[in-house]
C-alpha positions in Angstrom: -26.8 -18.5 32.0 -25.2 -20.4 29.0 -24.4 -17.2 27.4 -22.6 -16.0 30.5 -20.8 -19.5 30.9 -20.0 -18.9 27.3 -18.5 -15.6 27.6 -16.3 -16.8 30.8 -14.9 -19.4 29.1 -14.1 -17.4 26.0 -12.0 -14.8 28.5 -10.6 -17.8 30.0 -9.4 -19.5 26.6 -8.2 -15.8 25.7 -6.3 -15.3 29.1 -4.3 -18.6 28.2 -2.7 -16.9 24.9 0.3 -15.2 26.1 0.1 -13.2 22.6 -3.3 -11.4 24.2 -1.9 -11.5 27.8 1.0 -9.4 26.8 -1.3 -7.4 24.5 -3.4 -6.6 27.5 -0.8 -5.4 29.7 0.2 -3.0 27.5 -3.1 -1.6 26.9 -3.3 -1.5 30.4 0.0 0.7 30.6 -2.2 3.0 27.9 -5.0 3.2 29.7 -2.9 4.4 32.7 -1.0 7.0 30.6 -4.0 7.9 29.0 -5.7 8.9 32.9 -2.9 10.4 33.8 -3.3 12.6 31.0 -5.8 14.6 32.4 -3.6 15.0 36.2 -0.3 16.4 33.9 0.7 19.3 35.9 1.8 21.2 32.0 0.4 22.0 29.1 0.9 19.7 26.5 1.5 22.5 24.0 3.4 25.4 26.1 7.2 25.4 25.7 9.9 25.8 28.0 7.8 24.4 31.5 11.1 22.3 32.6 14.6 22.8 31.9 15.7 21.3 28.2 17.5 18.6 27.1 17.9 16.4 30.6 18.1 12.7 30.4 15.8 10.2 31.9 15.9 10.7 35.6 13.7 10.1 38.9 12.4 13.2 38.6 11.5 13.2 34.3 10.8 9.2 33.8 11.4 10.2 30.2 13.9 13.0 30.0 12.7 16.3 28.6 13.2 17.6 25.4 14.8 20.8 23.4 11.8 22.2 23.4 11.3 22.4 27.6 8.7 19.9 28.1 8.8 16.8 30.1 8.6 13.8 27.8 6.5 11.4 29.8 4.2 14.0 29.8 4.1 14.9 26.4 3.6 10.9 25.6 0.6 10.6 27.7 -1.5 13.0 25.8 0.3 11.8 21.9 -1.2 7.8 23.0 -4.6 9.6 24.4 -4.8 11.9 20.8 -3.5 9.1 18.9 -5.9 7.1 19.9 -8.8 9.1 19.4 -7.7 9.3 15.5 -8.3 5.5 15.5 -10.9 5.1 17.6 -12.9 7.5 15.4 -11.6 5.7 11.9 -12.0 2.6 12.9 -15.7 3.1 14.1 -17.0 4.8 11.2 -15.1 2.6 8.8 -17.2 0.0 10.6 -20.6 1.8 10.5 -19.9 2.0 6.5 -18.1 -1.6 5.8 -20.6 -3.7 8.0 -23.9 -1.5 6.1 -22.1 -2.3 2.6 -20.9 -5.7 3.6 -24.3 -7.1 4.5 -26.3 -5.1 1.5 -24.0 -6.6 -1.3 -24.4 -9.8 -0.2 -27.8 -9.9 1.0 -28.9 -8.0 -1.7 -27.3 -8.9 -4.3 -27.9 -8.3 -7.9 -27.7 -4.3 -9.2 -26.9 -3.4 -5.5 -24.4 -5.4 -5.6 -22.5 -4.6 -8.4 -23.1 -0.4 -8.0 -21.3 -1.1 -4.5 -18.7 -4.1 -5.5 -17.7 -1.1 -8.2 -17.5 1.7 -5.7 -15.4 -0.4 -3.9 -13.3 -1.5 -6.0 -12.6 1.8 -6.5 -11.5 3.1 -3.5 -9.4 0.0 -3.0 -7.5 0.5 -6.4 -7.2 4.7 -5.7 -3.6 5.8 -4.3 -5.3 6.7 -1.0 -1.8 8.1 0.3 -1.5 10.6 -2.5 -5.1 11.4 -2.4 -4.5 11.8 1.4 -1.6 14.1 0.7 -3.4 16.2 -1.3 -6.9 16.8 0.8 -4.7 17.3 3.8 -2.7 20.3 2.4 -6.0 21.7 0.3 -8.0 21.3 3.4 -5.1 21.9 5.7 -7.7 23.4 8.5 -10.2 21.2 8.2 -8.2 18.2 9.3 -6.3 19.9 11.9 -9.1 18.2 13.9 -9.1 14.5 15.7 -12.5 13.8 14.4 -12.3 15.7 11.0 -8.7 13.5 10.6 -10.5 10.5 11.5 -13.6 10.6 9.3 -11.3 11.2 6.1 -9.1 8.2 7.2 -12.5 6.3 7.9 -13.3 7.1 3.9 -10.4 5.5 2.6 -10.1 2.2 4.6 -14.1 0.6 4.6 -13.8 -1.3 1.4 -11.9 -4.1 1.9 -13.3 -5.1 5.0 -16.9 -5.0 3.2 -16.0 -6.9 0.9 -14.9 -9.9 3.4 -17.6 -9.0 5.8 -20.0 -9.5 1.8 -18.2 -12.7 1.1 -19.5 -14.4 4.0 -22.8 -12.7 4.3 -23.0 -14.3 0.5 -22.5 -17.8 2.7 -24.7 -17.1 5.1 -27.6 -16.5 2.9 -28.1 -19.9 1.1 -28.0 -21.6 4.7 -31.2 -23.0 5.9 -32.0 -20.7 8.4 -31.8 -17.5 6.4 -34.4 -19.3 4.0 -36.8 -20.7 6.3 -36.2 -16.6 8.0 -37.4 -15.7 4.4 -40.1 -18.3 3.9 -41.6 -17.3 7.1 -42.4 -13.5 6.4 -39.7 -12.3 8.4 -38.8 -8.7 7.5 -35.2 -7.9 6.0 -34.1 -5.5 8.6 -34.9 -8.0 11.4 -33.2 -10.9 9.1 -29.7 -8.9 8.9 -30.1 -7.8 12.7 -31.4 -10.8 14.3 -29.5 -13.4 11.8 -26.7 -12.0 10.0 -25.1 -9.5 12.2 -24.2 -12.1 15.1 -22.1 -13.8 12.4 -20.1 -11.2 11.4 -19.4 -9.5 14.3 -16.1 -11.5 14.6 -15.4 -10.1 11.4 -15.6 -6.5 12.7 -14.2 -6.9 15.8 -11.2 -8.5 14.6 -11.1 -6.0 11.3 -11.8 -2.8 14.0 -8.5 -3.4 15.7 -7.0 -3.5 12.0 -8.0 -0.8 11.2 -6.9 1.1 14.4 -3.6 0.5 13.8 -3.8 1.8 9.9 -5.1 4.8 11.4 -2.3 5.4 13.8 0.2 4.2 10.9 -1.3 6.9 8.4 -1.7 9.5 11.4 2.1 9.2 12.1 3.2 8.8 8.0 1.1 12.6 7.4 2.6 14.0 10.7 6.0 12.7 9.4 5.1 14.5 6.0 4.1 18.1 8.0 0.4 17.6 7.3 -2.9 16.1 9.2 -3.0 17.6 13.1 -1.0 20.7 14.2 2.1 20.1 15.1 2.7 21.3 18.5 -0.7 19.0 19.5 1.3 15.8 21.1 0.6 12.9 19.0 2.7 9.7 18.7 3.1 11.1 15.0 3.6 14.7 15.7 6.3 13.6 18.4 8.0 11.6 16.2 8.3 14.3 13.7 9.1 17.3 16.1 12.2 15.1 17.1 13.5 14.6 13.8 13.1 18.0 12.6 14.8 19.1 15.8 17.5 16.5 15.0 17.4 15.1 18.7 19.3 12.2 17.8 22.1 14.7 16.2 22.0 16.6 19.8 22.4 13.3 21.6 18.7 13.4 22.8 18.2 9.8 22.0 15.7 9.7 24.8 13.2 12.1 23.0 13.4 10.2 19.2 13.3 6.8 21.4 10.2 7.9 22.7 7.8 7.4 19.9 9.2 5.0 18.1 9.2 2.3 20.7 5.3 3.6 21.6 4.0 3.2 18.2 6.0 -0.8 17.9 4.2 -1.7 21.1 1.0 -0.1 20.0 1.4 -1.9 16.6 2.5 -5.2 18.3 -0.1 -5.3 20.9 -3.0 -4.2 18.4 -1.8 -7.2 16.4 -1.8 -9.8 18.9 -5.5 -9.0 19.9 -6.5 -8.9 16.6 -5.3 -12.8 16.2 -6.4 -13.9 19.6 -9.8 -12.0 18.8 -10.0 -13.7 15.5 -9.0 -17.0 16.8 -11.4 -17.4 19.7 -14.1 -15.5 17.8 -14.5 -17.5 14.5 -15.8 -20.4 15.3 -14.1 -22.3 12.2 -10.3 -20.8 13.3 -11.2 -22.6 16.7 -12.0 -25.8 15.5 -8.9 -25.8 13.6 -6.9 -24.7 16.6 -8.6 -27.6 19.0 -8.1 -30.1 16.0 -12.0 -30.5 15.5 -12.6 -33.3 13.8 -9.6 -35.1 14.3 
């Protein structure tokens, strides 16, 4: 019962941040285009279904583009695919950063260091030309949502391990995680039962991060011609099929609009959660926001 009571009063304190309760809405908008993804009476990749270059009307919310396809519809698949991208890099980013994270700093010592130096590594590595390159090498290999998001995932784990091992390094000289050890209690159960709870903040805060580094990078490689096929509707592959059709040069504002003002509210809203989240999740960021101790 204290758990639920708990969990109602967090939504309620969350609910009272006009940051998340925008943030919110717009998911919500998201979510609906998303559903209505799958009623869309075209196909997102066929050209020439409605007649080209109409402004925004009753009839096409959106306008339609040079191409012959209704943009409203074309947006509801590019936030559904772009979304999947980060969904997919953000979770196994997690899987990786949170398993790293907790064996540095539990660990310690040699496994420390072998993985602190990885790392490091990755961090310090120009992951955008390194991107650059794999996708045009393996050009059909990432023409995939999930083969796009596990090589984004590879690239964007380490720093978030290496907060998530800077406070599993706290956590373990606390009294608890001792008298845990002193008691027999075995390590797996020790990092489930007593570490993991305390940084799960961390990685729910650093999840929606990392989302919206995956959309970012998704949109910079579509910009650059590489990553998913072009004619697949992403917010990326939108934006860059209207500049290379020069819509804004053909007075088709609407259609280079589009995306632009999709991915600012995506990046804006992501944001926002990601404050609220880590506000009202960390327990030290909510003292300091009542004035604890005062």
């Amino acid at each position: 019962m204290k758990k639920v009571n708990t969990f109602k009063s967090l939504i309620y304190d969350l609910f009272k941040d006009y940051r998340f309760v925008i943030a919110f809405i717009i998911f919500c908008i998201f979510t609906l285009s998303v559903i209505l993804s799958f009623f869309s009476p075209y196909n997102p990749q066929r050209m020439y279904q409605v007649p080209s270059g109409l402004p925004p009307s009753f009839k096409y919310p959106l306008g339609t583009n040079w191409l012959g396809q209704d943009v409203f519809w074309q947006l509801t698949f590019a936030i559904k695919n772009s979304l999947i991208i980060a969904l997919v890099t953000a979770f196994f980013s997690r899987i990786i950063a949170v398993i790293v994270g907790i064996l540095a700093g539990y660990k310690g010592g040699t496994t420390d260091r072998v993985i602190t130096t990885i790392g490091d590594t990755t961090m310090v590595l120009p992951f955008l030309i390194i991107l650059i390159a794999i996708s045009m090498i393996l050009k059909d290999w990432t023409n995939n949502f999930f083969n796009l998001g596990i090589l984004l995932a590879f690239f964007s784990w380490a720093w978030d391990a290496r907060v998530i091992k800077s406070q599993v390094l706290s956590l373990r000289e606390r009294e608890f995680i001792k008298v845990a050890v002193l008691s027999g209690m075995p390590t797996i159960r020790i990092i489930r039962k007593q570490l993991l709870p305390h940084v799960l903040p961390i990685v729910f805060t650093t999840f929606i991060n990392n989302m919206s580094w995956a959309i970012g990078m998704e949109i910079t490689l579509a910009y650059l011609g590489l990553g998913i096929d072009p004619t697949v509707p992403t917010i990326g592959t939108m934006l860059q099929t209207a500049i290379y059709r020069q819509a804004l040069f053909m007075g088709l504002w609407w259609w280079l609009l589009t995306p632009i003002v999709t991915a600012i509210l995506l990046f804006v809203a992501l944001y926002w959660i990601s404050v609220s989240l880590s506000e009202y999740l960390d327990p030290r960021a909510r003292f300091q926001r009542i004035g604890f101790g005062k």
